[in-house]
C-alpha positions in Angstrom: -5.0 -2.0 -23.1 -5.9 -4.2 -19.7 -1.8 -4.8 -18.8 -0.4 -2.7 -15.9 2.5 -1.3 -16.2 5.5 -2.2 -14.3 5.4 -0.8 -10.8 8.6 1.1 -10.2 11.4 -0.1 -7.3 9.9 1.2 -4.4 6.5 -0.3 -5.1 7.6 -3.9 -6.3 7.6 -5.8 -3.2 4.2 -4.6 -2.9 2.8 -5.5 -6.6 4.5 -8.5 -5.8 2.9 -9.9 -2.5 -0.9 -8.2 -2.9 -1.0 -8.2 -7.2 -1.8 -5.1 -8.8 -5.5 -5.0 -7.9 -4.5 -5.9 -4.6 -1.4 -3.3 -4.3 -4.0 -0.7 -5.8 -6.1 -1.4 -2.7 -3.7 -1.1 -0.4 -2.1 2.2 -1.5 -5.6 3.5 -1.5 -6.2 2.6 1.4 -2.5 2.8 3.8 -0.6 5.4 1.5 1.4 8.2 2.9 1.0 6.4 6.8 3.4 4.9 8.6 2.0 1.2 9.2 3.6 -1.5 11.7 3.9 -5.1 9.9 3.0 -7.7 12.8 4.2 -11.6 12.8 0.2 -12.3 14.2 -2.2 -9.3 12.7 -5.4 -11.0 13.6 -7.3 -7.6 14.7 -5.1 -5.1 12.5 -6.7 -2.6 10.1 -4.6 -4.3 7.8 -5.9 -7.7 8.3 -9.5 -6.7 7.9 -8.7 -4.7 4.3 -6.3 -6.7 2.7 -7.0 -10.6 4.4 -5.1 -12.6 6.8 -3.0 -14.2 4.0 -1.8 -11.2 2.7 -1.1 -9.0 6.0 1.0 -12.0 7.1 2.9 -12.0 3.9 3.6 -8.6 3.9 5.1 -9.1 8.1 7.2 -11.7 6.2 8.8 -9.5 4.1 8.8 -6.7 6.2 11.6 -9.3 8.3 13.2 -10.5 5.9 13.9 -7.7 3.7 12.4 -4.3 5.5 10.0 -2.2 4.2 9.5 1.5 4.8 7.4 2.3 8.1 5.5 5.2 5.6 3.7 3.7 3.1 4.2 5.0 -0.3 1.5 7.0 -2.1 2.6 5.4 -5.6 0.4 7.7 -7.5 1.4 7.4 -10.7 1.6 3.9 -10.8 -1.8 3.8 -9.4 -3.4 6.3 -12.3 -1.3 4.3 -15.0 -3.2 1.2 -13.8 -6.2 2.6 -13.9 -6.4 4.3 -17.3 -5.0 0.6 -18.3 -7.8 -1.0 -17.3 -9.9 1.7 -19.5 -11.1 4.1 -16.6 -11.6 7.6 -18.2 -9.4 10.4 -16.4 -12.2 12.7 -14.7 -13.5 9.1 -12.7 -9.2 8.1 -12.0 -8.9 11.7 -10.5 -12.3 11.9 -8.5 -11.0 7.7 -7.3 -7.5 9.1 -6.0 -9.0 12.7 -4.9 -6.8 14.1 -7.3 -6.9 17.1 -9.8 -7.4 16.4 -13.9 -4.6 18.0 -14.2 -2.3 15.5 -12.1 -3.8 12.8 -13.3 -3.2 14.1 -17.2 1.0 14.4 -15.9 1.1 11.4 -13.4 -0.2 9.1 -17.0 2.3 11.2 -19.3 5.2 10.0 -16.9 6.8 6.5 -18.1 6.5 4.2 -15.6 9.2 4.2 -13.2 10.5 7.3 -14.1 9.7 10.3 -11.9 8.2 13.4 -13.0 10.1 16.8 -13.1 9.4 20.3 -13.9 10.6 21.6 -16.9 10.6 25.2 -14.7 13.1 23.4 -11.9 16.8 24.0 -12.6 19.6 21.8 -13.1 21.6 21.1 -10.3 24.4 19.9 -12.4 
């Protein structure tokens, strides 16, 4: 299987602008940090990982639309991407520092669906 999976909400604008193996890279490399989006990112962190192009479009639709100031982890997503593209799950879980045991739940999950504990009680 070399398709991704859909990326869920929150991730979208970002699969959208960078591409998977671009959004990949950036949520390696920004996720879980709050990150400032600037109209002229010519010496950002940003700009030197992702390109001038794309740090300027992701600006864009951080005024037009707003994006969150933390940068999501997007985890799953990530680990459902990679086992896509036919990575086994010991090298996905050593990539995203990650236990073989999340990586085993994060790619059990459906995409876009988050994961809950069968232990956690209903709240309703």
């Amino acid at each position: 299987m070399t398709d991704a999976p859909p990326p869920p909400a929150q991730l979208e604008p970002y699969v959208r602008i960078l591409g998977v193996d671009g959004a990949v890279t950036f949520f390696s490399s920004f996720g879980g940090a709050e990150l400032v989006y600037s109209q002229n990112p010519r010496r950002s962190q940003l700009a030197e990982i992702m390109g001038l192009d794309a740090a300027r479009a992701l600006a864009e639709e951080d005024a037009r639309r707003g994006l969150p100031r933390r940068v999501p982890l997007g985890k799953p997503w990530v680990a459902q991407v990679m086992k896509s593209k036919g990575l086994p799950v010991a090298e996905i879980a050593r990539r995203m520092h990650a236990s073989d045991v999340a990586v085993r739940r994060w790619l059990k999950q459906q995409p876009g669906v988050r994961f809950t504990d069968p232990r956690q009680p209903s709240l309703f």
